[in-house]
N, C-alpha and C positions, 0 to 999 in steps of 0.2 A: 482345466485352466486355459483361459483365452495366450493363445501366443505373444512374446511382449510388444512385439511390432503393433497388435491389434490396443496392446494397453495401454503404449506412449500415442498411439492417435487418440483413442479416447480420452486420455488426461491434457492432452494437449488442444483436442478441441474442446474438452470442457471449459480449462484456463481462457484461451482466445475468446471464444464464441459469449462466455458470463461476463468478464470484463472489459469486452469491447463493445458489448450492450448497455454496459454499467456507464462505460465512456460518453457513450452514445447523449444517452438520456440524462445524465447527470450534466453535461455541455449544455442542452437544451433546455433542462429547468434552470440554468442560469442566466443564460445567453441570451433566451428570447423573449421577446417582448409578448405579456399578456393585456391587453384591455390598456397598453401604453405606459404599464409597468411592467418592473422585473423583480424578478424572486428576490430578498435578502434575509431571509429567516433561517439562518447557515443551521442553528443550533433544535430548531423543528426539526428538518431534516437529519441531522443528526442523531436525534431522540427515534424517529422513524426507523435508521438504519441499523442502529448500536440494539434495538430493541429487536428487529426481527433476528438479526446475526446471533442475539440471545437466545430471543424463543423456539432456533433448530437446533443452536447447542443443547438447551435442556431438552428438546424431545427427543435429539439424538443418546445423549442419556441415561434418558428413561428407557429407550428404547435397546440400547446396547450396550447400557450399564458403564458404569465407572472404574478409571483404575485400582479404587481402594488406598488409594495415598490418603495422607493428611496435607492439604492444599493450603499453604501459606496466603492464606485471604488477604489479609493486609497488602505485601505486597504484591499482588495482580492485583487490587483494585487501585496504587496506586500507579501501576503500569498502564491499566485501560485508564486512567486517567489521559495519561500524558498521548495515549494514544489516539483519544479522541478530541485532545486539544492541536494536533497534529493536524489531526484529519480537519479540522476547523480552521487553520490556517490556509490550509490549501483547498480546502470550498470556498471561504470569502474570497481567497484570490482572486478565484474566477470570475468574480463582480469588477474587476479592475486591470486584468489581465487577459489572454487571448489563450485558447486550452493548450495551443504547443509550446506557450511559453510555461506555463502553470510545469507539462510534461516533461519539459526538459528541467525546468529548474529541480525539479522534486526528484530527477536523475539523477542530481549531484549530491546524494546523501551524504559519499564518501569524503565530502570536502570537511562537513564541520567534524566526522566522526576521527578524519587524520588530524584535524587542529587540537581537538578535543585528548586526543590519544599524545601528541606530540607535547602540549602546554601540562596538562593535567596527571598524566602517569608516565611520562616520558619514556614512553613508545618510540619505537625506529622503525621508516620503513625503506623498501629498497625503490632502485632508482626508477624499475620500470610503474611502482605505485606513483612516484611523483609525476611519472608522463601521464598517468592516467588522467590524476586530478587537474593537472596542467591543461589538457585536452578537452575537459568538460567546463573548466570555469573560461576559458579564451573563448571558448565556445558559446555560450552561453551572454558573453562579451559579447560578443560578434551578434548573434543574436538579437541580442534587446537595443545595440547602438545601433544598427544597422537597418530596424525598422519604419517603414514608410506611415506614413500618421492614412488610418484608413477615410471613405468617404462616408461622412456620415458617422464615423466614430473617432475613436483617440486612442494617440496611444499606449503600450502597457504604462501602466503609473508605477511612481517610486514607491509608493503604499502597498502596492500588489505586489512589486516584490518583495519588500519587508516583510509580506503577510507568509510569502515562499521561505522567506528566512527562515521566521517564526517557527514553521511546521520542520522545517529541517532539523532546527536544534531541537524540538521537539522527540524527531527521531531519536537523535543522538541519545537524548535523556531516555527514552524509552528502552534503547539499546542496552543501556547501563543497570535500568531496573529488572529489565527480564531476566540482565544474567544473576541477578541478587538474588531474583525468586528460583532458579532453579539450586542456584547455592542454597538458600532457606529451604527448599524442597529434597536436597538431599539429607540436611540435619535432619530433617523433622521425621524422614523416613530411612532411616540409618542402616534398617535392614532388606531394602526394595532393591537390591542391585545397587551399582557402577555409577545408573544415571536416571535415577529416578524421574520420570516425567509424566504430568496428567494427561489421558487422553485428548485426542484432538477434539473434541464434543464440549469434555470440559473446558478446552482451553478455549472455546468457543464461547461457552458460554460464560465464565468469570469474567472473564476481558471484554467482553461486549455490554454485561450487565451496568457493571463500576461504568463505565465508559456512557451508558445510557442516560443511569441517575445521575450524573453528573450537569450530562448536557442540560438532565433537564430541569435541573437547578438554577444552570444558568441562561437555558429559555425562558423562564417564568423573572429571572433578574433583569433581561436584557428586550423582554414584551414579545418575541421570537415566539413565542407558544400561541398566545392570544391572537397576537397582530398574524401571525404565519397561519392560523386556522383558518380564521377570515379572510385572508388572500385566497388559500385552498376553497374554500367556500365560495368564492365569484369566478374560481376559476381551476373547477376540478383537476380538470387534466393535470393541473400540475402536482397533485399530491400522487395521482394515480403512476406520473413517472416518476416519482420518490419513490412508493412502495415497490413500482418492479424492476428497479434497480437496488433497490436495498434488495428484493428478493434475488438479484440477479450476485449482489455480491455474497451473500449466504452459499448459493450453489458453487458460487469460485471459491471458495474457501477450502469448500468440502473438497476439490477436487486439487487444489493445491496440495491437500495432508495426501490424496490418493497417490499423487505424482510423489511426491516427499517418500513415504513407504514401500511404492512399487518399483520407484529408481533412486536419485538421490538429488540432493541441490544443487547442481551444475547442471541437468537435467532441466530442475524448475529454472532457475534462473535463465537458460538459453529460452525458454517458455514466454516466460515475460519479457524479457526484454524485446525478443521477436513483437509480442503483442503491442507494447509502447510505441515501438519503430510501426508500427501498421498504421494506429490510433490517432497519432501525430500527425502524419501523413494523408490519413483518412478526411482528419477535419479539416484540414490544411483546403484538399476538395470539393469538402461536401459545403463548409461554409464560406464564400466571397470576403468576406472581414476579414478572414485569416488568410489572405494571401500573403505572400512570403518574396521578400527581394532578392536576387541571385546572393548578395552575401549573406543573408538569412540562411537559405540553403548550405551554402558552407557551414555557419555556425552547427545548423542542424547535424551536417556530418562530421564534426567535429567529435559533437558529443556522443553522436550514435556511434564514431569509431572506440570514445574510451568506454562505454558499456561493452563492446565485443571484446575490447582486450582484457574486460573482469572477468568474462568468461573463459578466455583464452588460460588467463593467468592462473583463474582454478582450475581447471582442464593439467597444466603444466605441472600445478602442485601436487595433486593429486596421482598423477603419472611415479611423481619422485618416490611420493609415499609408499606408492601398495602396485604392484606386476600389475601390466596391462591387461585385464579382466576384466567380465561383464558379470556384475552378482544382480541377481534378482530376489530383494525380501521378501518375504512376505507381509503381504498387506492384510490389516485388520484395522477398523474402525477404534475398537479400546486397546492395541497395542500401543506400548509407549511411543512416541512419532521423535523419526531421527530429526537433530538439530539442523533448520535450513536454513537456506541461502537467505539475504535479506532484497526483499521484496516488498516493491510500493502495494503489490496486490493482499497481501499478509495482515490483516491488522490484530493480529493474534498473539496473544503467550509468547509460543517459543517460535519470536522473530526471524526468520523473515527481516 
C-alpha cells in the first residue's frame, strides 16, 4: 500500500488538476466569442455532462459491481433533478456574470441553507456560524457594488445573479432530498447495517442519469438541443470543450469518493476550496474582462476568509468529538462512501 502522504497528493492532484481544467473550459465555451456569437444552450451542455458522468457510473458498475442495496429510485431521481437544475443556474449565469462572481456567489451555499434551517425547522446556530455567513454575503456585497463596468463589456447583471440565486436554493433543496433518500435507503434495507449507502459508481450513475433525462426534456422544450447542435456544428470546438470537460468532471468525481474513503471530509473540503481560491484568481489573470478593483479584492478576501473558517470550524469540531488521531480507511470503489463534506465539485447522491 502506497504511504498516505503519496495518497493525499494523488487525490489532491486529482481533485485540482479535473476541476481546474473543468473551470478552464467551461469559462471558455461561455465567455468567448465564436464566428461573433456566444454559447447559450445551458441545457445541451448539460445533457452532454449528466450523460457522460452516467455512462462511468454504469461502467464503473459493471465493472466493480454494485452494493446489493435496494436503491430508492424515485427519490434520486428526484435529487438528480434538482441537481441538475442547480447546475443550470449557475451555467446560464455565466452568460451574464463574470466566472469569479459566478465562484464566489455559489460559495455562499451556506447562507440559504442557515435561512432555510432557521425559517423552516427552527434550527440554531452558534455565533462563530453567523460570522461566517456575515463574512461571505458583505463579501460578495463588496464585490458586485464595487465593480468597474469593463471595456467593451458590462457589468455583472441583476439577472445573473438571480440565476446565482436560483442554483443556490437549488442546493438547499437538494441538500434536503438526499438526506430523505438515505433515510428511504435505510427502510428499504433494514438489514445492511447502521448506514446503509449505494456505492459511489451507483451513486454516480442514478444521480447523473434522472439529471440527464431531465435536461433533455427540457433541451427539446427550450430548442437547446436542435439550436445548440447547429452552433456545435459551425463551430466544433465548442462541443469538443463540453465533452472534455464533462469528461474531466467524471474523473473528479471518481477521485473526490477516493479522498472521501482514504481520509475524510475536512480533508476534501480543505481540497476544494484551496481549488476555488486558485480558479478565481486564475481567471481573474488569464482573462482582462475580469479585472478586479482594489475593493473587489477585498470582497474577494472576505469571502475566501469565511471558507477557511468552515474548514477551521470542522477541524475544531471534530478535535471535540474523537482524540487527536490519524485513521486511515480503507478505500474500495463498492464500499459504502462515508457521508462528505458539501462541495460545489460533488454533484452526487450523498452530498457534498
Amino acid at each position: 500500500q502506497l504511504p498516505w502522504q503519496v495518497q493525499l497528493f494523488i487525490a489532491s492532484a486529482g481533485i485540482f488538476f479535473s476541476f481546474s481544467y473543468f473551470a478552464v473550459l467551461q469559462e471558455d465555451v461561455y465567455k468567448k466569442p465564436y464566428g461573433g456569437e456566444y454559447f447559450k444552450y445551458t441545457f445541451l451542455a448539460l445533457v452532454a455532462e449528466r450523460g457522460i458522468n452516467a455512462l462511468i457510473g454504469l461502467f464503473g458498475v459493471c465493472i466493480l459491481g454494485s452494493s446489493g442495496l435496494i436503491i430508492p429510485r424515485r427519490d434520486i431521481f428526484l435529487s438528480g433533478i434538482s441537481q441538475m437544475l442547480a447546475m443550470a443556474g449557475s451555467n446560464e449565469a455565466l452568460r451574464y456574470v463574470s466566472y469569479p462572481t459566478q465562484v464566489l456567489g455559489k460559495s455562499c451555499k451556506m447562507v440559504p441553507v442557515m435561512a432555510g434551517g432557521i425559517v423552516l425547522a427552527g434550527k440554531s446556530y452558534t455565533a462563530f456560524e453567523y460570522v461566517q455567513v456575515l463574512l461571505m454575503t458583505v463579501g460578495v456585497c463588496i464585490f458586485n457594488l464595487c465593480g468597474k463596468k469593463k471595456k467593451g463589456g458590462t457589468q455583472d447583471s441583476a439577472f445573473g445573479m438571480l440565476l446565482i440565486g436560483f442554483s443556490l436554493v437549488m442546493d438547499a433543496v437538494t441538500g434536503g432530498l438526499q438526506d430523505k433518500v438515505k433515510k428511504r435507503t435505510k427502510e428499504l434495507n433494514p438489514d445492511a447495517g447502521e448506514k446503509p449507502v449505494p456505492t459511489m459508481h451507483e451513486s454516480m450513475f442514478w444521480t447523473n442519469a434522472s439529471g440527464c433525462i431531465v435536461a433533455l426534456l427540457l433541451g427539446f422544450f427550450t430548442s437547446h438541443i436542435i439550436e445548440g447542435i447547429a452552433f456545435c456544428r459551425k463551430n466544433p470546438e465548442v462541443l469538443w470543450a463540453i465533452l472534455l470537460y464533462s469528461l474531466a468532471s467524471a474523473v473528479g468525481q471518481n477521485f473526490i469518493y477516493y479522498t472521501i474513503t482514504q481520509f475524510n471530509p475536512l480533508v476534501l473540503t480543505t481540497v476544494t476550496t484551496t481549488r476555488k481560491i486558485f480558479t478565481t484568481i486564475y481567471s481573474v489573470f488569464r482573462n482582462p474582462a475580469n479585472k478586479l478593483a482594489a475593493a473587489q479584492w477585498g470582497g474577494c478576501g472576505l469571502v475566501f476568509v469565511g471558507m477557511i473558517l468552515d474548514i477551521v470550524a470542522t477541524a475544531c469540531c471534530k478535535k471535540q468529538k474523537h482524540p487527536p488521531k490519524r485513521e486511515m480507511a480503507v478505500a474500495s470503489p463498492t464500499a459504502p462512501v462515508k457521508e462528505p463534506a458539501e462541495t460545489e465539485e460533488q454533484p452526487l447522491l450523498t452530498k457534498v
